[in-house]
Each structure stands twice: as structure tokens, then as C-alpha cells.
C-alpha positions in Angstrom: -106.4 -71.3 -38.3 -103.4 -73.1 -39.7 -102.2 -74.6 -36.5 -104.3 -76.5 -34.2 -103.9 -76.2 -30.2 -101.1 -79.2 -30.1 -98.9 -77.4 -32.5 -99.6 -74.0 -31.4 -98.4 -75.4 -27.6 -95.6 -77.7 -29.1 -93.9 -74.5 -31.4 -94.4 -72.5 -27.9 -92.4 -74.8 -26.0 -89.5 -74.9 -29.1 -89.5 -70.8 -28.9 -88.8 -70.5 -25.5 -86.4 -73.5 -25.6 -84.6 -71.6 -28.4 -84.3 -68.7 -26.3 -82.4 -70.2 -23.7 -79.5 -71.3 -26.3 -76.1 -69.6 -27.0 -75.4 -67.8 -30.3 -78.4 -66.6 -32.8 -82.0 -67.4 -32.9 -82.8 -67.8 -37.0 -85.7 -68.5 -38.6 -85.5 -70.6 -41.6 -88.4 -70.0 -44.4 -86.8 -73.0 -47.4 -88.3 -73.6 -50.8 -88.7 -77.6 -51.3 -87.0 -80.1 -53.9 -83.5 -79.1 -54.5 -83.8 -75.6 -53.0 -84.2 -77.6 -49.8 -81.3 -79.9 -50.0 -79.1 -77.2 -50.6 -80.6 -75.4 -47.7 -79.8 -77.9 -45.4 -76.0 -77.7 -45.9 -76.0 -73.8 -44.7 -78.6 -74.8 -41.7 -76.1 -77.9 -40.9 -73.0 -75.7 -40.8 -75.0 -73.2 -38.5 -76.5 -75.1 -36.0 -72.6 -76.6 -35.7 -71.8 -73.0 -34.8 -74.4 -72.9 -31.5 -77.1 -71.3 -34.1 -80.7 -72.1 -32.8 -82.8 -73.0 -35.9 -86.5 -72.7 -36.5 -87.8 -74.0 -39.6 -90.9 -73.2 -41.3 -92.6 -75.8 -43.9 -95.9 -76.5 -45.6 -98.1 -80.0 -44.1 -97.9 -80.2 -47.9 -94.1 -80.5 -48.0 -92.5 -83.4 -50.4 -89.0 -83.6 -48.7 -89.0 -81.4 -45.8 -89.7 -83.6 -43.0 -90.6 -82.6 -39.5 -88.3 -83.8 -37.2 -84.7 -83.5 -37.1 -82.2 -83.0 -34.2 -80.8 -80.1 -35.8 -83.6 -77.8 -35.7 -87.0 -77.4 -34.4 -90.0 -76.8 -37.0 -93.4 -75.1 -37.4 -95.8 -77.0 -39.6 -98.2 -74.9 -41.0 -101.4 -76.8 -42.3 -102.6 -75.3 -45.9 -105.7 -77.0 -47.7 -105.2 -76.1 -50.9 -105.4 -78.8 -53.7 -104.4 -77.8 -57.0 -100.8 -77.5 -55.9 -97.5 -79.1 -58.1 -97.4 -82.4 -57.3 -94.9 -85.4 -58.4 -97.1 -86.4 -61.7 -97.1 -82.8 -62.5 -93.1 -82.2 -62.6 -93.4 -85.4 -64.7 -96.0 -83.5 -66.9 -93.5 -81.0 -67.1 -90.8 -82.7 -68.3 -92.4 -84.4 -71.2 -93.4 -80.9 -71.9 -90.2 -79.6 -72.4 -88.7 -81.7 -73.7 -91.2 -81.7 -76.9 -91.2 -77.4 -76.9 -87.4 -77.6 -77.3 -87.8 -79.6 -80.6 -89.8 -76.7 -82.2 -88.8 -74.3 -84.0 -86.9 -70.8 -82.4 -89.8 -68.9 -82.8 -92.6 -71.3 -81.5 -90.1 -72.3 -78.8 -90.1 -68.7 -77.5 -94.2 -68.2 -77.9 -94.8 -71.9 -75.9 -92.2 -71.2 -73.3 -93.4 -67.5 -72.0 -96.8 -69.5 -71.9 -95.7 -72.7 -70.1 -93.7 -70.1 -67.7 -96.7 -68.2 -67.2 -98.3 -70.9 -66.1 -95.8 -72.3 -64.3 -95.5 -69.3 -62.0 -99.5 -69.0 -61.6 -99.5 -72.5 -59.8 -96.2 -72.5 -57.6 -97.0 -68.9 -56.6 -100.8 -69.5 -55.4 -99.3 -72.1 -53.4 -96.7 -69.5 -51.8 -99.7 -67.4 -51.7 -102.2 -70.4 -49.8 -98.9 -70.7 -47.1 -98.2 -67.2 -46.3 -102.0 -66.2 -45.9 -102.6 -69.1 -43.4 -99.8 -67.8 -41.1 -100.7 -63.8 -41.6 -104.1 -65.0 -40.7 -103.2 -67.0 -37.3 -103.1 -63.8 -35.5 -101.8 -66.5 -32.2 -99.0 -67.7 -33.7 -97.6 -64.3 -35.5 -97.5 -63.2 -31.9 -95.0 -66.3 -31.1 -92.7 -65.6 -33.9 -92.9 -61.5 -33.0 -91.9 -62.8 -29.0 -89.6 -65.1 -30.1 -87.1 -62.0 -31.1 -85.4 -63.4 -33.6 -82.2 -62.5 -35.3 -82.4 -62.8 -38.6 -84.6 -64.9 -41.1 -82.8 -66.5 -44.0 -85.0 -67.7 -47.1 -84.8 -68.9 -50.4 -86.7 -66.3 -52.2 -87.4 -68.3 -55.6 -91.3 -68.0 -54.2 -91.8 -64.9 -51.7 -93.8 -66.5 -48.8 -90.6 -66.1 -47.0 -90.1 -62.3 -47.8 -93.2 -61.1 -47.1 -92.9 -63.1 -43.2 -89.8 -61.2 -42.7 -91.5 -57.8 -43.6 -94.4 -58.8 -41.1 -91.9 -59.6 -38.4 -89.7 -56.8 -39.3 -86.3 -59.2 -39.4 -83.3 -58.1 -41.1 -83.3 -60.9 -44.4 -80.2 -62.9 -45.7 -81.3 -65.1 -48.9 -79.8 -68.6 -50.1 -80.5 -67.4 -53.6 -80.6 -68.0 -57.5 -83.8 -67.4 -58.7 -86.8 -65.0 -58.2 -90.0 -64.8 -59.6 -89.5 -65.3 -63.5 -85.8 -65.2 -64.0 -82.2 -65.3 -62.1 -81.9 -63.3 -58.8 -79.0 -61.2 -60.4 -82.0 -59.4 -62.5 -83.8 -57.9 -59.5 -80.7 -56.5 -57.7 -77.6 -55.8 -60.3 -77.5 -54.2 -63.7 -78.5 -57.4 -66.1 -77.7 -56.0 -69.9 -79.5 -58.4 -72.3 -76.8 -57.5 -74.7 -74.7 -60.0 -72.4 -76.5 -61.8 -70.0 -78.3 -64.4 -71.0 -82.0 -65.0 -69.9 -83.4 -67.9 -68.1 -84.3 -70.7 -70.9 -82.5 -68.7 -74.0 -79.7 -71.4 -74.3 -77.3 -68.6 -75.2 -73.6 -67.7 -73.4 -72.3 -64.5 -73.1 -71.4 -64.4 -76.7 -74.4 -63.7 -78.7 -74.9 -62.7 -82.7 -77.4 -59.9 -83.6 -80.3 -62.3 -83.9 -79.7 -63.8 -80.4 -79.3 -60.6 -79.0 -82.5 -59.3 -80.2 -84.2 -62.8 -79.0 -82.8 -62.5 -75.7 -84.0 -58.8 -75.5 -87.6 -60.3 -76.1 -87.0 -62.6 -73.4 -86.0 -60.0 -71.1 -89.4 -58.2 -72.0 -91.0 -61.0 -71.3 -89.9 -61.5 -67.6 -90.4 -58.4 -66.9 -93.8 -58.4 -67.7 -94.7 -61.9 -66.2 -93.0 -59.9 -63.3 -95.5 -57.4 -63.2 -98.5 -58.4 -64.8 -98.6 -62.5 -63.7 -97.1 -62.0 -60.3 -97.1 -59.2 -58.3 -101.0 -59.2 -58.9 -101.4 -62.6 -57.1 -99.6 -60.8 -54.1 -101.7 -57.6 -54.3 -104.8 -58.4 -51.8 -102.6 -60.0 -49.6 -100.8 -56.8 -48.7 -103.4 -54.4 -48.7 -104.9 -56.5 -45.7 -101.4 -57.0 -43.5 -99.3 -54.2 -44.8 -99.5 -50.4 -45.4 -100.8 -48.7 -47.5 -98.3 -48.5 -50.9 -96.3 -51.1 -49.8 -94.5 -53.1 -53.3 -94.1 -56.8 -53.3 -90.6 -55.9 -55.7 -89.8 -53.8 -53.3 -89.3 -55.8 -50.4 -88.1 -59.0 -52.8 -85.1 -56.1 -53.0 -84.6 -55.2 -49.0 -82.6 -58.4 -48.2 -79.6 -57.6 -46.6 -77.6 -60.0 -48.1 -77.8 -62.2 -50.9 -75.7 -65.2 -51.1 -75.9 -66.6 -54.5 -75.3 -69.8 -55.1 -73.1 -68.8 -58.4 -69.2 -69.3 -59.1 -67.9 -67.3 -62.3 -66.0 -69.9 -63.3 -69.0 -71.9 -64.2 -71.7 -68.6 -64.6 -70.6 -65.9 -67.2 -69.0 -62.5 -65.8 -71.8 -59.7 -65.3 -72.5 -56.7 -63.0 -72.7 -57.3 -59.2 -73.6 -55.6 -56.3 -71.4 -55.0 -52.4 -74.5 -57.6 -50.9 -74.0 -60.1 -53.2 -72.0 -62.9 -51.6 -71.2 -65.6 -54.4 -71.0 -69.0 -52.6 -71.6 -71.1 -56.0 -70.6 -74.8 -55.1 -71.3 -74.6 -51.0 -72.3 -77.7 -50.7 -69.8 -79.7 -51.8 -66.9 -81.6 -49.6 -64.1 -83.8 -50.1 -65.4 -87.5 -50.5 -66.4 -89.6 -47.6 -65.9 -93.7 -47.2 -68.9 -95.7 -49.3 -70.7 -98.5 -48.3 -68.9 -101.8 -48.8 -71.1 -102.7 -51.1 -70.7 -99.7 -53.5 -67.0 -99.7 -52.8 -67.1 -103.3 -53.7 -68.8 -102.9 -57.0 -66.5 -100.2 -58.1 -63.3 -102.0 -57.2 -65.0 -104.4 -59.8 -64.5 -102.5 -62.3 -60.7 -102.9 -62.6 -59.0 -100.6 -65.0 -62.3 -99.3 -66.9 -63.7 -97.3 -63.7 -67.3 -96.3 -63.3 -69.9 -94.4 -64.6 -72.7 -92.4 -62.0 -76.2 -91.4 -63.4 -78.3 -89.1 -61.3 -81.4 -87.2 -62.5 -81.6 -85.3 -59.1 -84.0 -85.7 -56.8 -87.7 -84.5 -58.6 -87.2 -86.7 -61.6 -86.7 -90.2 -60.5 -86.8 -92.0 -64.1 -87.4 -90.8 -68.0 -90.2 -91.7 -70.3 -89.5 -95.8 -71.3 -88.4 -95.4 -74.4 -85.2 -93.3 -73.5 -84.5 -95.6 -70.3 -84.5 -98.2 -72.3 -81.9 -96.7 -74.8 -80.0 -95.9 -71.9 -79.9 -98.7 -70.5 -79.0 -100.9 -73.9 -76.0 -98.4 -74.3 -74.7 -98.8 -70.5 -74.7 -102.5 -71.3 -72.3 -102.3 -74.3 -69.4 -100.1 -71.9 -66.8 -101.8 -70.7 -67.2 -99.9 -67.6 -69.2 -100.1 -64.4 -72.4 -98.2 -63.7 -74.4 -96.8 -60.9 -77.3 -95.5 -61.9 -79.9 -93.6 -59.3 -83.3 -95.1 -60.6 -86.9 -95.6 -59.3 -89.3 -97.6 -61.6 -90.0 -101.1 -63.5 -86.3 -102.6 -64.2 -85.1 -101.5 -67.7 -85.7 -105.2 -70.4 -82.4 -104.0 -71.8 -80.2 -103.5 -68.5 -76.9 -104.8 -68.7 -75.0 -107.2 -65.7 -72.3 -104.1 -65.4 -75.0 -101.7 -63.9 -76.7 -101.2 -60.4 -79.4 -99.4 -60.1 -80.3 -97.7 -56.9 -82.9 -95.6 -55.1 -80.9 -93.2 -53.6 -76.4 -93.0 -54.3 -74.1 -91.0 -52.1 -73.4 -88.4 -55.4 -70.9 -86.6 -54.0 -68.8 -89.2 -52.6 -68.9 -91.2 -55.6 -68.0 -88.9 -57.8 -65.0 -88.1 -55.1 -63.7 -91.6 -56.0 -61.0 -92.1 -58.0 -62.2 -94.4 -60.3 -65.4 -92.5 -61.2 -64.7 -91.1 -65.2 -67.9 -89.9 -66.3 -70.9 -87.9 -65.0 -74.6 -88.2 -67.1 -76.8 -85.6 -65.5 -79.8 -83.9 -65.8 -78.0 -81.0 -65.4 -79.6 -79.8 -62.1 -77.3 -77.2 -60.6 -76.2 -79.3 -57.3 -74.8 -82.0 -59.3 -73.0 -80.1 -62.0 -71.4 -78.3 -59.0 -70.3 -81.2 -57.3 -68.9 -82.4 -60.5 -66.8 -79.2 -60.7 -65.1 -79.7 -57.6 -64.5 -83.1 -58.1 -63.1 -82.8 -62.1 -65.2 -85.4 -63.6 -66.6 -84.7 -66.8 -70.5 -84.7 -67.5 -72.9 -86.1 -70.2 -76.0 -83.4 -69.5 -79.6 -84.5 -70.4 -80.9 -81.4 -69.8 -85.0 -81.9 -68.8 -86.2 -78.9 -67.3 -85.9 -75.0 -66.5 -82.6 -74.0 -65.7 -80.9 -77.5 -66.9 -80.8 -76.3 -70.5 -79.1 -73.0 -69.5 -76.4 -75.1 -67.3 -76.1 -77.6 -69.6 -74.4 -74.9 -71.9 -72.7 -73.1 -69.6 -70.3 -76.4 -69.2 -70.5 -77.2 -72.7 -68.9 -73.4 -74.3 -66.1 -74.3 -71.4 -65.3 -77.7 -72.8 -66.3 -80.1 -70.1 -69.4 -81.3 -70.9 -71.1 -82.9 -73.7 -75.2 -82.0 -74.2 -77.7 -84.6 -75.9 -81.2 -83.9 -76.4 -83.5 -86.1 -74.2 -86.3 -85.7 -76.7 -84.3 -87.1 -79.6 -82.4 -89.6 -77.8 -81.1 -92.8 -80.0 -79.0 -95.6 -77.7 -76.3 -95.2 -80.6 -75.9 -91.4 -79.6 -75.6 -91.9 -76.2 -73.2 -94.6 -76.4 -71.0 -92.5 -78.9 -71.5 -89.3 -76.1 -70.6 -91.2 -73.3 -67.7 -92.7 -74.9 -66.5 -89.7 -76.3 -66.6 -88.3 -72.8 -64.6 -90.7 -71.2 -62.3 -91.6 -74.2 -61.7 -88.0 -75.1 -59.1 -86.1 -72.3 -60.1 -82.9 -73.3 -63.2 -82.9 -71.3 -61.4 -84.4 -67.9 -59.1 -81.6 -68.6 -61.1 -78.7 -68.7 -63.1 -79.9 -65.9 -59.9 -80.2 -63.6 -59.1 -77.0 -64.9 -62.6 -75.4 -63.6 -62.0 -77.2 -60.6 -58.5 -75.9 -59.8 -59.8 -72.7 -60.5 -63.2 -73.3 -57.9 -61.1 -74.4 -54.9 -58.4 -71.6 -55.4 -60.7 -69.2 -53.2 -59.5 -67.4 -49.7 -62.5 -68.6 -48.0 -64.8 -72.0 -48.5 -68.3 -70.6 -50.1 -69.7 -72.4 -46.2 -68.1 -70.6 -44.8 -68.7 -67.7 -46.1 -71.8 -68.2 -46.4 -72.1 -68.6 -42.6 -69.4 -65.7 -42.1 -71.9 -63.2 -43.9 -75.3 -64.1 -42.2 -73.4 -64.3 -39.0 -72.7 -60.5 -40.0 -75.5 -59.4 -40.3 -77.2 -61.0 -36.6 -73.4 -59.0 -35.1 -75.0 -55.8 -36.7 -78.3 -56.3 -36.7 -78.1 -55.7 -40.7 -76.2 -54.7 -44.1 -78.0 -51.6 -45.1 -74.5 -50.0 -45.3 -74.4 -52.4 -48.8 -77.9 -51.8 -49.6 -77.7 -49.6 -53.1 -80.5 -47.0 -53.3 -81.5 -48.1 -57.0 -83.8 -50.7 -55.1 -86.1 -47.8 -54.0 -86.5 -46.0 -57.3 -88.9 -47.0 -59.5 -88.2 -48.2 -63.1 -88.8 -44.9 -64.7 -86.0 -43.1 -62.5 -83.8 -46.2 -62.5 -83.5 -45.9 -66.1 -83.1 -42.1 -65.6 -86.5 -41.9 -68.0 -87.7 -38.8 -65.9 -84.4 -37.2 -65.9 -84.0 -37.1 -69.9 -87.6 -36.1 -70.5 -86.5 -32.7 -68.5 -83.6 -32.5 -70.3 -85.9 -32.8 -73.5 -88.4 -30.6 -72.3 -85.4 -27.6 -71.3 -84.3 -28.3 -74.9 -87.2 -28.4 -76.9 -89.3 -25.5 -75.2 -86.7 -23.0 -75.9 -86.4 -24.1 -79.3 -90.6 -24.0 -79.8 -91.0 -21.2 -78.7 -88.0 -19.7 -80.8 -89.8 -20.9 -83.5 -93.0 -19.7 -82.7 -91.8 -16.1 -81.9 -89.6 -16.3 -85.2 -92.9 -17.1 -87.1 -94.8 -14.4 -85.3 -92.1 -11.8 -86.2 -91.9 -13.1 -89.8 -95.4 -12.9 -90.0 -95.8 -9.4 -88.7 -93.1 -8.2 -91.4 -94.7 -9.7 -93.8 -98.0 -7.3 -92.7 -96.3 -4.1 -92.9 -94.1 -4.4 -96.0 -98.2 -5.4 -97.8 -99.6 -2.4 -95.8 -96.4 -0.1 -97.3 
């Protein structure tokens, strides 16, 4: 059982409680890290709106916590072990870091095999969480009486998807990737000729040899798709679901996808009616700062400040890089805030706080902030958008690398690699970023262009999966290329008729002709 008789009585209480409030009953199945800040914005916004929220999270959980006065939650107690754990992201990242400094080839073979590998371990533990609620026949029962609305899910993992399947909800997803590559892929016509794949470090623009590398890249996804994934999910459903039924399949039922994209910072590709792009939602004018930060930065007098941030799963690089960092900060005439957890840096400089935790957003609101260095995590570079400050990316790990050029091709971001990292480079980059107005004035320009919308991405966001609870769905957007398979997608089936109406004709023309030649040939010997 994955709930004992406390929690099974506690989450009964919460049900019937939610019952009793005004506007829609959601349940919330979030992915953690990131996914789950991000998550709590929409969930915020909602429960403002007389929402009633239910929450589901793994005892396992690194930053979703199980209280809040926002929403209620259902802890689900999982005993697996060999889940990702802080020391393993940190694994990670000095594996990156040294697979981008081989050459294109290598780089390619090592990364389908890191992703593989990758996707083995955070889907078992999907796997571990949805299998301990399937089995708790007790407290399926709950969520079935509870008659909820909708469920909204980030569907990077598909615990999730398969819930709302079980419970027969209608689905809205806080989306931008699924299983091995971006969530446009599994719902909208992705050409490799011009979308890049996850981890290719290509734009739009690619040259023959690109093209062809990002083809095997799209190959490859496809296959982990298939072949790594959907196998891992396979016993699951043959005990809770009918006969036939297709993990891809249901990842493609959602009624809405909101897609945490903007074009003006993505490149232009194919979409579909259910695809709500809502790229940047999370970011908001700036707020007042502590007096202490506020204090610090007035400091800085004409020079301004300087914010570092490596999001929240990487709290500090490998020494030998914070210490170049932290040599170059000290030689800037400006001020620095720098979000850091670990031993104090030998070569820190007087002009730069470090701190656990920083108010991002706000300070890079402030008027006097005039440079960004990021990691490159999509939250941050988004919040740097709509605030017009240029960036410095460090790029450490999956989709940073990707992001990191998507600023760069648009001018307002300069890229260093991590792995090679000298403190003379990064004081020349940083410099250049702040000295050079080219990069504060392509970034203004992307964020004139992000706030210039009818509607806040929130609030669309909120507009949409309110929607769908009013109608009780969106299959009226729902395209009918979900349900075929890849064979009739493709039209496969289709032109091997068309072959076969062409080429039988012409067989057996020539088989008659050969006949009747043959036959000729007979009589004029016998005459």
C-alpha cells in the first residue's frame, strides 16, 4: 500500500473539504526541480481564481513540500532506491560538460547513450510512483469519488498521464518536454530539415552536414521512444488498462497543451489548434528587495550589478571554475550577487555577496542590474527576456546548450564553455556583455516584442484550462493524426497501394507481353 491509514483518512477529509468549495476541483500531478517551480505559478494564479487544488507528490520529493495554504496534497510513499538524487545531477554535469569537448561524432555516440540512460532511471522512478497508486485500490476509489474536473500535469515523465487515463479526467499539460525530446515532436509536424533536436546545438538554419546530423538525432529519439521507454510502461498497462491500450497514445489525448515556448526566443515551426504558447508565464514586474540587497546595490554607484544564478539543481561548479569565477568578479568594477552554496571561493572579491537563495526575478527587474551569467535553465533566460538584461550562459546540462544558442543567433547573449573555462575569458565575456550595447539592445528588443501580446501567457494559461473544466474538454482541437499509427501518419500504407495499382498492371503487361512473344516465336519455328 502506498498510504498508510493516517494519510488515507487525512486525503479523505481534504476530498470532501474540496468538494464543498466554489469554482473547479483539479488535480495537480507536477514533475520536481524546475518543472515544479514553474508549476507553482499556474497553481498560485488558480487557487486566486476559487480553484480547489489537490497536489500529488512522491515521499521522495526534493522541493515539493507537503504543506502549503494553497493546496492540499497526497503523499504517496514509494521505496525505491536507486532514484536521481542531488550527487547524481552533479555526476551529470561533469559529464556533460566533458562529452561536449569531444569531437561531433563521439559527441553524438556518448549523448544517445548518456540519454538512454538518463531516461531508464527518471522513468523507473515515474514507473515505482504510478504503480504504488494503481495498486492502492482504496485510494483510486478516493480520487474516482472525488469527481474531479480536470487533472493538469507536466508530462516530461508520464506517471501523470497514465493517472488521468485511470480516472478518465479530461488532461491539460504545463509542457516542454516528453520522453526523449521537445513536446512539439509528439503532437505537431517537427521536420528535421528545420527543427532542431534536443542537444544538437543547431538553430533553424542548418548546412547539409547539420541537417543530416540532426536527421540522426531525430532517429535516435524516436527509437529511445520506442525501444527504451514505452517498454518500461508495458506491464504496467496490461494489468490496469485494456487490452491494446498505447502509452504514445494517451501521452497524445491531452486536451490542451500549454507550452511553455514564446517564438520570439524558440524558432518558428508547425503547431497545432491545442497548443497554447504561454513561453515566459512566470515572470512579473519587479517587487521591493530586502534592504539589505537594495542596500548593496545602491553601493554600486554608477557601475550597477551583476546577478549569477545556476538555477535551483546546481548549487555550485566544480572548484576549479568557481574559483576562476570568482577571481574574474573581483577584478569588475561592478557589484555582484551571486546565488551560491558551498566552501567560500580563496579568490572572492569584497564587491560580491554570495547567497543561498536571491529574489531572481526582482533583481533582475532593478534598474541597475546590467548583466545576467546563467546556466542557461529556461526560467531564468525567460525572466531575463522580459526584463531586457543581457546574459553570459554557462550552459551545464540538457536543454541549457540548446537555449544557450537560441539567445546567442538573436544577439543577446554571449555562450562560454564551462568545461574550458579560463578567469581571463570570463572576465573578457562578461565585460563584453556589459560594455558592448548591442546585447542590451537586442535583448530590449526581444523583450518589447514578449510583452506586446493581447493576453499575459497566466493568464492564458488559466483562461484555457478554465476552458476546458466549462466544457468538460477540447476534443473539438484534438487532430485525428494522434490516432493513426506512424505507418499511416506518414501515408506509408497509402503509397504502397498506389505502388502496388501501378506496378501490378505493369507486371503483368510484361508477363503477358512475354508470353505472347514467346508463343510467336513457337509458330513462326513450327512454320
Amino acid at each position: 500500500m502506498g498510504m498508510n491509514a493516517n494519510q488515507l483518512l487525512s486525503v479523505s477529509c481534504l476530498l470532501v473539504l474540496a468538494s464543498c468549495c466554489n469554482g473547479g476541483k483539479i488535480l495537480v500531478f507536477p514533475e520536481d526541480g524546475s518543472h515544479w517551480v514553474n508549476m507553482q505559478v499556474i497553481l498560485k494564479e488558480l487557487h486566486g481564481r476559487g480553484h480547489s487544488l489537490t497536489v500529488v507528490r512522491s515521499s521522495r520529493s526534493w522541493f515539493i513540500q507537503n504543506n502549503s495554504p494553497l493546496y492540499t496534497f497526497i503523499t504517496v510513499n514509494i521505496t525505491q532506491t536507486d532514484d536521481a538524487s542531488s550527487g547524481f545531477v552533479e555526476s551529470l554535469m561533469q559529464r556533460s560538460l566533458s562529452v561536449h569537448r569531444m569531437t561531433p561524432i563521439l559527441r553524438f555516440l556518448e549523448q544517445q547513450k548518456d540519454v538512454t540512460t538518463v531516461l531508464k532511471i527518471f522513468h523507473s522512478g515515474a514507473l515505482s510512483l504510478i504503480s504504488t497508486m494503481l495498486d492502492d485500490s482504496l485510494l483510486m476509489g478516493q480520487l474516482k469519488n472525488a469527481s474531479f474536473d480536470l487533472l493538469l500535469t507536466d508530462p516530461a515523465f508520464p506517471a501523470g498521464v497514465i493517472l488521468a487515463h485511470y480516472l478518465h479526467l479530461p488532461m491539460v499539460y504545463n509542457v516542454r518536454w516528453l520522453n526523449a525530446g521537445d513536446a512539439h515532436m509528439a503532437i505537431a509536424p517537427s521536420p528535421p530539415s528545420h527543427v532542431p533536436m534536443y542537444n544538437s546545438v543547431f538553430n533553424s538554419r542548418m548546412n547539409f552536414l547539420q541537417r543530416t546530423e540532426n536527421f540522426l538525432r531525430y532517429l535516435a529519439s524516436m527509437f529511445q521512444e520506442r525501444f527504451v521507454i514505452v517498454p518500461i510502461y508495458e506491464e504496467l498497462l496490461k494489468k490496469h488498462f485494456p487490452s491494446g491500450s498505447d502509452l504514445l497514445t494517451m501521452q497524445r489525448s491531452a486536451d490542451i497543451w500549454l507550452m511553455r515556448v514564446d517564438f520570439i526566443f524558440e524558432f518558428p515551426r508547425p503547431s497545432m489548434p491545442n497548443i497554447v504558447h504561454i513561453g515566459g508565464f512566470h515572470c512579473h514586474p519587479a517587487q521591493s528587495l530586502p534592504a539589505e540587497l537594495e542596500d548593496f546595490i545602491n553601493s554600486s554607484g554608477e557601475h550597477g550589478v551583476v546577478v549569477m544564478s545556476l538555477g535551483v539543481m546546481i548549487t555550485a561548479l566544480p572548484k576549479e571554475i568557481t574559483e576562476a569565477i570568482a577571481a574574474a568578479f573581483a577584478k569588475l568594477p561592478q557589484k555582484v550577487l551571486w546565488r551560491y552554496v558551498g566552501e567560500r571561493p580563496s579568490s572572492l572579491g569584497n564587491n560580491t555577496m554570495l547567497l543561498k537563495w536571491l529574489p531572481q526575478n526582482d533583481l533582475l527587474g532593478h534598474p541597475k542590474t546590467c548583466a545576467f551569467v546563467s546556466h542557461g535553465g529556461t526560467n531564468g533566460i525567460y525572466e531575463a527576456i522580459y526584463h531586457g538584461v543581457p546574459v553570459l550562459v554557462l550552459p551545464l546540462l540538457f536543454d541549457q546548450f540548446d537555449n544557450a544558442v537560441r539567445l546567442e543567433v538573436r544577439g543577446a547573449a554571449r555562450v562560454l564553455d564551462a568545461g574550458i573555462l579560463t578567469s581571463e575569458d570570463f572576465l573578457n565575456s562578461i565585460k563584453d556583455v556589459i560594455e558592448n550595447p548591442s546585447y542590451r539592445r537586442s535583448m530590449q528588443k526581444l523583450s518589447e516584442l514578449h510583452r506586446d501580446q493581447p493576453l499575459s501567457p497566466l493568464h492564458s494559461a488559466t483562461y484555457w484550462i478554465e476552458y476546458v473544466i466549462r466544457h468538460k474538454g477540447a476534443r473539438h482541437l484534438y487532430s485525428e493524426a494522434n490516432s493513426l499509427p506512424w505507418y499511416s501518419y506518414h501515408s506509408l500504407d497509402a503509397l504502397c497501394f498506389l505502388l502496388v495499382i501501378i506496378i501490378v498492371p505493369i507486371w503483368a503487361s510484361v508477363i503477358l507481353c512475354r508470353l505472347f512473344c514467346c508463343t510467336s516465336k513457337r509458330k513462326q519455328k513450327i512454320d
